[in-house]
C-alpha positions, 0 to 999 in steps of 0.5 A: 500500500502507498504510504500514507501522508495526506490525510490529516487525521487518519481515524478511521478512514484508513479501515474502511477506505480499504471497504468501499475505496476512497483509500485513494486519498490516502495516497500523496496527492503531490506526487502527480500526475495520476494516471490510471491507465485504460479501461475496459475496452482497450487493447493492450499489447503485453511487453515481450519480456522474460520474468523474474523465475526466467519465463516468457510471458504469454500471448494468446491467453486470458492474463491478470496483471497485477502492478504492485511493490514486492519488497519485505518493507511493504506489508502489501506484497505478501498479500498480493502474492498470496491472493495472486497465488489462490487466483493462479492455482485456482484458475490456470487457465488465466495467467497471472503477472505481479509487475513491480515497477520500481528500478531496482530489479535485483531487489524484486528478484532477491524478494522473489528467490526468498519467499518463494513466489511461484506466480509469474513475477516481472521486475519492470526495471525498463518500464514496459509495462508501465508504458503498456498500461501508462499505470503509475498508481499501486494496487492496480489490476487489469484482467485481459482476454485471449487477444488483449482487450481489458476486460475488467479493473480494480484500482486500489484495495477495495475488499468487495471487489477483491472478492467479487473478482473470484467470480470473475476470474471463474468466468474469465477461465471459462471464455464466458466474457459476456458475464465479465462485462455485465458486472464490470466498471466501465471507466469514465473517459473524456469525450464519451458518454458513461457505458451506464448510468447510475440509478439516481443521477439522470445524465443528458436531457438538454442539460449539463449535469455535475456530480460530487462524490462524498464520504463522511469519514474522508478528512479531505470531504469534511473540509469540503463540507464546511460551506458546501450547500453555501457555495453550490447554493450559489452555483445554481443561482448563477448556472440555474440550467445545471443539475447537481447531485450529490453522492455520500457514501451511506451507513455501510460504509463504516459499519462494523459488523459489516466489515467483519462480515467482509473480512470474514468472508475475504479470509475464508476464500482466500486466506489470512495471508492475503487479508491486509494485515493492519486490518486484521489487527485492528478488527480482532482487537476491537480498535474500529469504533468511534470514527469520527464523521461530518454529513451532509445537512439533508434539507437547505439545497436549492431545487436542482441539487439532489442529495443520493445516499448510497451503499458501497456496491449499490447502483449508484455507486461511482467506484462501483460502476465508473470507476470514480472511487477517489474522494471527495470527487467530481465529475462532470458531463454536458448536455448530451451526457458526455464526460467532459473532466476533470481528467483523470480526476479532482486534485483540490485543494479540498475547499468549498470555494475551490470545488465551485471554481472548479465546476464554473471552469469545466461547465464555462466550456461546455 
Protein backbone atom coordinates (compact mmCIF):
# COMPACT_ATOMS: atom_id res chain seq x y z
CA UNK A 1 0.00 0.00 0.00
CA UNK A 2 1.10 3.63 -0.76
CA UNK A 3 2.41 5.27 2.06
CA UNK A 4 0.04 7.44 3.62
CA UNK A 5 0.87 11.09 4.01
CA UNK A 6 -2.25 13.16 3.18
CA UNK A 7 -4.95 12.92 5.13
CA UNK A 8 -4.62 14.56 8.49
CA UNK A 9 -6.14 12.64 10.81
CA UNK A 10 -6.22 9.13 9.91
CA UNK A 11 -9.14 7.93 12.23
CA UNK A 12 -10.94 5.65 10.97
CA UNK A 13 -10.69 6.34 7.25
CA UNK A 14 -7.91 4.12 6.79
CA UNK A 15 -10.04 0.69 7.70
CA UNK A 16 -12.66 1.43 5.97
CA UNK A 17 -11.22 3.33 2.94
CA UNK A 18 -9.93 -0.30 2.07
CA UNK A 19 -14.12 -1.45 2.19
CA UNK A 20 -15.84 1.00 -0.01
CA UNK A 21 -12.40 2.57 -1.76
CA UNK A 22 -11.67 6.24 -1.05
CA UNK A 23 -8.37 4.68 0.14
CA UNK A 24 -7.13 6.73 -2.91
CA UNK A 25 -6.83 9.88 -0.72
CA UNK A 26 -4.93 8.13 1.34
CA UNK A 27 -2.10 8.33 -1.35
CA UNK A 28 0.13 11.50 -1.62
CA UNK A 29 -1.92 13.88 -3.68
CA UNK A 30 1.52 15.53 -4.65
CA UNK A 31 3.24 13.39 -6.36
CA UNK A 32 1.20 13.97 -9.51
CA UNK A 33 0.17 13.05 -12.18
CA UNK A 34 -2.05 10.47 -11.99
CA UNK A 35 -2.53 8.06 -14.44
CA UNK A 36 -4.67 5.49 -14.10
CA UNK A 37 -4.07 3.90 -17.09
CA UNK A 38 -7.00 2.39 -19.80
CA UNK A 39 -10.22 0.89 -19.17
CA UNK A 40 -12.05 -1.64 -20.46
CA UNK A 41 -12.22 -1.82 -23.81
CA UNK A 42 -8.82 -1.23 -24.67
CA UNK A 43 -6.48 -3.28 -26.39
CA UNK A 44 -3.01 -3.91 -24.63
CA UNK A 45 -0.18 -5.44 -26.16
CA UNK A 46 1.85 -7.36 -23.41
CA UNK A 47 5.75 -6.26 -23.40
CA UNK A 48 7.86 -9.27 -24.71
CA UNK A 49 9.94 -9.63 -21.50
CA UNK A 50 11.22 -12.52 -19.61
CA UNK A 51 10.13 -12.79 -15.84
CA UNK A 52 11.90 -12.82 -12.55
CA UNK A 53 11.99 -17.07 -12.43
CA UNK A 54 13.02 -16.96 -16.34
CA UNK A 55 9.57 -17.42 -18.23
CA UNK A 56 8.38 -15.76 -21.09
CA UNK A 57 5.10 -14.25 -20.61
CA UNK A 58 2.01 -15.42 -22.98
CA UNK A 59 0.08 -14.16 -25.55
CA UNK A 60 -2.97 -15.66 -26.64
CA UNK A 61 -4.33 -16.19 -23.36
CA UNK A 62 -6.70 -14.84 -20.59
CA UNK A 63 -3.96 -12.51 -18.13
CA UNK A 64 -4.46 -10.75 -14.87
CA UNK A 65 -1.78 -8.08 -14.42
CA UNK A 66 -1.36 -7.17 -11.46
CA UNK A 67 1.19 -3.97 -10.65
CA UNK A 68 2.07 -3.82 -7.44
CA UNK A 69 5.75 -3.04 -4.71
CA UNK A 70 7.36 -6.53 -3.91
CA UNK A 71 9.54 -5.76 -1.05
CA UNK A 72 9.97 -7.02 2.80
CA UNK A 73 9.34 -3.16 3.51
CA UNK A 74 5.96 -3.33 2.11
CA UNK A 75 3.24 -5.22 4.21
CA UNK A 76 1.15 -5.32 0.97
CA UNK A 77 3.41 -7.60 -1.28
CA UNK A 78 2.95 -10.65 0.86
CA UNK A 79 -0.68 -10.28 0.45
CA UNK A 80 -0.74 -9.69 -3.05
CA UNK A 81 1.47 -12.64 -3.62
CA UNK A 82 -0.62 -14.67 -1.57
CA UNK A 83 -4.28 -13.67 -3.48
CA UNK A 84 -2.06 -13.89 -6.88
CA UNK A 85 -1.01 -17.23 -5.89
CA UNK A 86 -5.04 -18.63 -4.66
CA UNK A 87 -6.42 -16.86 -8.15
CA UNK A 88 -3.43 -18.51 -10.21
CA UNK A 89 -3.93 -22.02 -8.71
CA UNK A 90 -7.13 -21.97 -8.68
CA UNK A 91 -7.67 -20.97 -12.25
CA UNK A 92 -4.79 -21.72 -14.59
CA UNK A 93 -6.39 -21.06 -17.43
CA UNK A 94 -5.78 -17.01 -16.59
CA UNK A 95 -2.09 -16.25 -16.48
CA UNK A 96 -1.22 -14.02 -13.57
CA UNK A 97 1.56 -11.23 -13.67
CA UNK A 98 2.82 -9.41 -10.43
CA UNK A 99 4.88 -6.07 -12.03
CA UNK A 100 6.66 -4.31 -9.81
CA UNK A 101 7.55 -1.34 -11.26
CA UNK A 102 10.08 0.09 -9.38
CA UNK A 103 14.15 0.14 -10.94
CA UNK A 104 15.83 -1.97 -8.70
CA UNK A 105 15.03 -5.28 -10.16
CA UNK A 106 17.86 -7.03 -8.26
CA UNK A 107 15.68 -6.46 -5.04
CA UNK A 108 12.44 -7.66 -6.57
CA UNK A 109 14.32 -10.71 -7.51
CA UNK A 110 16.18 -11.34 -4.43
CA UNK A 111 12.27 -10.90 -2.87
CA UNK A 112 11.12 -13.36 -5.14
CA UNK A 113 14.07 -16.15 -4.60
CA UNK A 114 13.46 -15.63 -0.52
CA UNK A 115 9.71 -16.06 -0.31
CA UNK A 116 9.42 -18.33 -3.00
CA UNK A 117 6.56 -17.00 -5.05
CA UNK A 118 5.91 -19.29 -7.86
CA UNK A 119 3.47 -16.70 -9.72
CA UNK A 120 4.98 -15.03 -12.66
CA UNK A 121 6.62 -12.22 -11.40
CA UNK A 122 8.18 -9.32 -13.74
CA UNK A 123 10.59 -6.64 -12.49
CA UNK A 124 9.85 -3.80 -14.87
CA UNK A 125 13.25 -2.15 -14.44
CA UNK A 126 12.64 -0.70 -18.40
CA UNK A 127 9.27 0.47 -17.99
CA UNK A 128 7.18 -1.66 -20.30
CA UNK A 129 4.76 -2.28 -18.62
CA UNK A 130 4.24 0.66 -17.02
CA UNK A 131 4.26 2.18 -20.87
CA UNK A 132 1.57 -0.51 -21.99
CA UNK A 133 -0.61 0.12 -19.33
CA UNK A 134 0.55 4.43 -18.69
CA UNK A 135 -0.13 2.96 -14.84
CA UNK A 136 1.70 4.78 -12.09
CA UNK A 137 -0.65 4.13 -9.29
CA UNK A 138 -0.37 0.97 -6.87
CA UNK A 139 -2.58 -1.67 -6.48
CA UNK A 140 -3.89 -1.94 -9.91
CA UNK A 141 -5.45 -4.96 -11.71
CA UNK A 142 -6.18 -5.43 -15.29
CA UNK A 143 -7.69 -8.57 -16.27
CA UNK A 144 -7.36 -9.13 -20.17
CA UNK A 145 -8.80 -11.61 -22.59
CA UNK A 146 -7.13 -14.12 -25.23
CA UNK A 147 -6.43 -11.00 -27.74
CA UNK A 148 -5.58 -8.19 -25.10
CA UNK A 149 -8.85 -6.26 -24.97
CA UNK A 150 -9.01 -5.27 -20.87
CA UNK A 151 -11.84 -6.84 -19.57
CA UNK A 152 -12.33 -5.80 -16.29
CA UNK A 153 -10.02 -3.10 -13.50
CA UNK A 154 -9.64 -2.69 -9.99
CA UNK A 155 -7.65 0.24 -8.59
CA UNK A 156 -6.89 0.25 -5.08
CA UNK A 157 -7.50 -2.24 -2.18
CA UNK A 158 -11.48 -2.35 -2.13
CA UNK A 159 -12.10 -5.64 -0.15
CA UNK A 160 -15.52 -6.33 -2.08
CA UNK A 161 -14.50 -6.05 -5.49
CA UNK A 162 -11.28 -8.25 -4.49
CA UNK A 163 -13.98 -10.74 -3.55
CA UNK A 164 -16.16 -10.40 -6.41
CA UNK A 165 -13.47 -10.95 -8.73
CA UNK A 166 -13.33 -14.88 -7.73
CA UNK A 167 -16.46 -14.95 -9.61
CA UNK A 168 -14.94 -13.01 -12.12
CA UNK A 169 -11.71 -14.91 -12.90
CA UNK A 170 -14.06 -18.32 -12.81
CA UNK A 171 -15.76 -16.78 -15.88
CA UNK A 172 -12.52 -15.40 -17.28
CA UNK A 173 -11.44 -19.15 -17.50
CA UNK A 174 -14.02 -20.05 -18.90
CA UNK A 175 -14.18 -17.71 -22.01
CA UNK A 176 -17.57 -16.59 -20.55
CA UNK A 177 -16.51 -12.76 -21.31
CA UNK A 178 -20.34 -11.64 -21.65
CA UNK A 179 -20.69 -12.33 -17.93
CA UNK A 180 -17.46 -10.36 -17.21
CA UNK A 181 -18.77 -7.06 -18.88
CA UNK A 182 -22.09 -7.18 -17.29
CA UNK A 183 -20.57 -6.62 -13.92
CA UNK A 184 -17.56 -4.53 -14.82
CA UNK A 185 -16.54 -0.98 -14.14
CA UNK A 186 -16.58 0.88 -17.21
CA UNK A 187 -14.01 3.92 -16.57
CA UNK A 188 -15.35 7.19 -17.25
CA UNK A 189 -13.32 8.63 -20.36
CA UNK A 190 -13.47 12.02 -21.53
CA UNK A 191 -15.19 12.74 -24.90
CA UNK A 192 -17.89 9.70 -24.23
CA UNK A 193 -20.91 9.10 -22.57
CA UNK A 194 -20.86 6.61 -19.38
CA UNK A 195 -21.25 2.70 -20.71
CA UNK A 196 -24.16 3.07 -17.57
CA UNK A 197 -25.72 5.24 -15.63
CA UNK A 198 -26.32 5.37 -12.15
CA UNK A 199 -29.97 4.72 -10.71
CA UNK A 200 -30.35 8.16 -9.30
CA UNK A 201 -28.01 10.61 -11.35
CA UNK A 202 -30.16 11.01 -14.57
CA UNK A 203 -27.49 12.03 -17.46
CA UNK A 204 -28.29 14.20 -20.81
CA UNK A 205 -31.86 15.68 -21.17
CA UNK A 206 -30.57 19.00 -22.52
CA UNK A 207 -28.82 19.97 -19.72
CA UNK A 208 -25.04 19.62 -18.05
CA UNK A 209 -25.16 17.58 -15.38
CA UNK A 210 -22.47 17.84 -12.02
CA UNK A 211 -21.94 15.14 -9.76
CA UNK A 212 -19.94 15.21 -6.26
CA UNK A 213 -18.66 12.24 -4.77
CA UNK A 214 -18.67 12.42 -0.65
CA UNK A 215 -17.92 10.30 2.37
CA UNK A 216 -18.04 11.29 5.70
CA UNK A 217 -15.15 9.53 7.11
CA UNK A 218 -12.75 11.26 4.48
CA UNK A 219 -10.83 14.09 6.07
CA UNK A 220 -10.40 15.96 2.64
CA UNK A 221 -14.74 15.94 2.42
CA UNK A 222 -15.32 17.07 5.87
CA UNK A 223 -13.15 20.31 4.70
CA UNK A 224 -15.28 20.44 1.64
CA UNK A 225 -18.27 20.21 3.67
CA UNK A 226 -17.96 23.46 5.59
CA UNK A 227 -19.74 25.54 3.44
CA UNK A 228 -20.86 23.45 0.67
CA UNK A 229 -24.56 23.80 0.37
CA UNK A 230 -23.33 27.60 0.80
CA UNK A 231 -21.14 27.65 -2.29
CA UNK A 232 -23.12 25.15 -4.52
CA UNK A 233 -26.50 27.09 -3.47
CA UNK A 234 -24.77 29.71 -5.03
CA UNK A 235 -23.81 27.81 -8.13
CA UNK A 236 -27.06 27.13 -9.01
CA UNK A 237 -28.19 30.77 -8.94
CA UNK A 238 -25.51 31.50 -11.20
CA UNK A 239 -25.88 28.33 -13.66
CA UNK A 240 -29.88 27.61 -12.69
CA UNK A 241 -29.62 25.33 -16.10
CA UNK A 242 -27.15 22.86 -14.14
CA UNK A 243 -28.40 19.90 -12.45
CA UNK A 244 -26.04 18.91 -9.38
CA UNK A 245 -26.27 15.50 -7.50
CA UNK A 246 -24.58 14.94 -4.59
CA UNK A 247 -23.46 11.26 -3.87
CA UNK A 248 -22.42 10.49 0.09
CA UNK A 249 -21.31 7.10 0.81
CA UNK A 250 -24.10 5.92 3.37
CA UNK A 251 -24.10 3.78 6.84
CA UNK A 252 -22.33 0.62 5.34
CA UNK A 253 -19.53 2.00 4.54
CA UNK A 254 -18.49 2.40 8.35
CA UNK A 255 -20.38 -0.38 9.95
CA UNK A 256 -18.56 -2.65 11.59
CA UNK A 257 -20.50 -5.67 11.63
CA UNK A 258 -20.34 -5.30 8.13
CA UNK A 259 -16.79 -5.30 7.95
CA UNK A 260 -16.47 -8.01 9.98
CA UNK A 261 -18.76 -9.57 7.57
CA UNK A 262 -16.30 -8.53 4.76
CA UNK A 263 -13.38 -9.85 6.40
CA UNK A 264 -14.59 -12.92 7.30
CA UNK A 265 -15.72 -13.56 4.36
CA UNK A 266 -12.41 -12.46 2.44
CA UNK A 267 -10.01 -14.58 4.51
CA UNK A 268 -12.35 -17.94 4.12
CA UNK A 269 -11.97 -17.66 0.33
CA UNK A 270 -8.77 -16.72 0.16
CA UNK A 271 -6.62 -16.76 3.11
CA UNK A 272 -5.17 -14.97 6.45
CA UNK A 273 -2.09 -14.38 4.24
CA UNK A 274 -3.82 -12.43 1.89
CA UNK A 275 -6.08 -10.40 4.15
CA UNK A 276 -4.37 -6.92 4.96
CA UNK A 277 -2.63 -7.20 7.94
CA UNK A 278 -3.19 -3.61 9.72
CA UNK A 279 -6.96 -4.58 9.02
CA UNK A 280 -6.94 -7.98 10.88
CA UNK A 281 -5.12 -6.32 13.75
CA UNK A 282 -7.39 -3.78 14.18
CA UNK A 283 -10.74 -5.79 13.84
CA UNK A 284 -9.57 -8.59 16.16
CA UNK A 285 -8.56 -6.07 18.80
CA UNK A 286 -11.84 -4.15 18.69
CA UNK A 287 -9.92 -0.58 17.62
CA UNK A 288 -12.87 0.38 14.98
CA UNK A 289 -15.30 2.43 16.84
CA UNK A 290 -15.55 5.84 17.39
CA UNK A 291 -14.51 7.11 14.00
CA UNK A 292 -15.49 10.48 13.53
CA UNK A 293 -17.95 11.81 10.79
CA UNK A 294 -19.36 15.12 9.05
CA UNK A 295 -22.77 14.50 6.98
CA UNK A 296 -24.26 16.43 4.83
CA UNK A 297 -27.27 18.88 6.05
CA UNK A 298 -30.46 16.98 4.48
CA UNK A 299 -32.62 19.96 3.64
CA UNK A 300 -31.32 23.52 2.82
CA UNK A 301 -30.28 22.90 -1.15
CA UNK A 302 -31.64 24.87 -3.90
CA UNK A 303 -34.44 22.85 -6.33
CA UNK A 304 -31.84 21.31 -8.60
CA UNK A 305 -29.31 19.91 -6.16
CA UNK A 306 -30.43 16.45 -5.16
CA UNK A 307 -28.75 14.67 -2.33
CA UNK A 308 -28.02 10.26 -3.03
CA UNK A 309 -27.33 8.27 -0.12
CA UNK A 310 -25.55 5.26 -1.40
CA UNK A 311 -24.17 1.88 -0.10
CA UNK A 312 -20.51 0.54 -1.45
CA UNK A 313 -21.69 -1.63 -4.36
CA UNK A 314 -25.07 -0.25 -4.91
CA UNK A 315 -26.35 1.17 -8.16
CA UNK A 316 -25.35 4.37 -7.61
CA UNK A 317 -22.13 3.70 -6.56
CA UNK A 318 -19.49 5.60 -8.88
CA UNK A 319 -16.45 3.37 -7.78
CA UNK A 320 -18.52 0.51 -8.39
CA UNK A 321 -19.68 1.17 -11.98
CA UNK A 322 -17.48 4.47 -13.26
CA UNK A 323 -14.52 3.80 -11.89
CA UNK A 324 -14.57 7.07 -9.76
CA UNK A 325 -13.75 5.59 -6.11
CA UNK A 326 -11.40 8.70 -5.05
CA UNK A 327 -12.99 11.22 -2.56
CA UNK A 328 -14.07 13.76 -2.44
CA UNK A 329 -14.56 13.58 -6.25
CA UNK A 330 -16.26 15.40 -9.17
CA UNK A 331 -17.42 14.59 -12.48
CA UNK A 332 -19.00 16.34 -14.73
CA UNK A 333 -20.91 15.67 -18.07
CA UNK A 334 -22.64 18.28 -20.71
CA UNK A 335 -25.95 18.19 -22.03
CA UNK A 336 -25.81 15.00 -24.02
CA UNK A 337 -24.32 13.16 -21.41
CA UNK A 338 -20.94 13.02 -22.47
CA UNK A 339 -17.81 13.20 -19.99
CA UNK A 340 -16.02 16.34 -20.07
CA UNK A 341 -13.49 16.29 -16.74
CA UNK A 342 -11.84 16.90 -14.70
CA UNK A 343 -9.12 14.45 -16.15
CA UNK A 344 -8.04 11.79 -14.52
CA UNK A 345 -9.93 13.08 -11.56
CA UNK A 346 -10.06 16.45 -9.00
CA UNK A 347 -6.80 17.15 -7.41
CA UNK A 348 -8.46 20.11 -4.65
CA UNK A 349 -7.47 21.93 -2.67
CA UNK A 350 -10.38 20.23 -0.72
CA UNK A 351 -12.12 23.77 0.00
CA UNK A 352 -15.70 24.51 -0.72
CA UNK A 353 -14.92 27.84 -2.84
CA UNK A 354 -12.13 25.85 -4.62
CA UNK A 355 -14.92 22.71 -5.68
CA UNK A 356 -17.18 25.71 -7.11
CA UNK A 357 -14.08 27.09 -9.10
CA UNK A 358 -13.74 24.21 -10.37
CA UNK A 359 -17.10 23.36 -11.55
CA UNK A 360 -17.59 27.04 -13.12
CA UNK A 361 -14.44 26.02 -15.26
CA UNK A 362 -15.20 22.81 -16.51
CA UNK A 363 -19.32 23.92 -17.37
CA UNK A 364 -17.78 27.55 -18.90
CA UNK A 365 -16.56 25.34 -21.62
CA UNK A 366 -19.35 23.01 -22.15
Amino acid sequence: MIPIRYVRRLRALFVFALIAGPIAWAQDAMSLPWRLGPGPGTVVTLPEVETVQGDVIATGVPSLVFFTMLSNSVESAFEHAALATVWQERYPGVQVILVDTRSDAEEVRRWVQATGVEVSVVADADDAFEEAFDTNRLPILYLLDESGVIQDKIVGGDLGRLTEFNQVLAWAASRAWEKVVAQRSDWLVVGKAPYRELADVPLGGGHPTVVYHTDPLCSPCQEVAEGLQRELNALTKRYPEVSIVILEVGAKAGDVEALHELLEGYVELYGREAAPAQLLMMVERGRLAGAETVQLPREGWAQNIKLVTYEPGDTNDPGRWWGQTPVPGLMVFDATGVYRGPAPLWLGPFRAEALREAITTLIADL
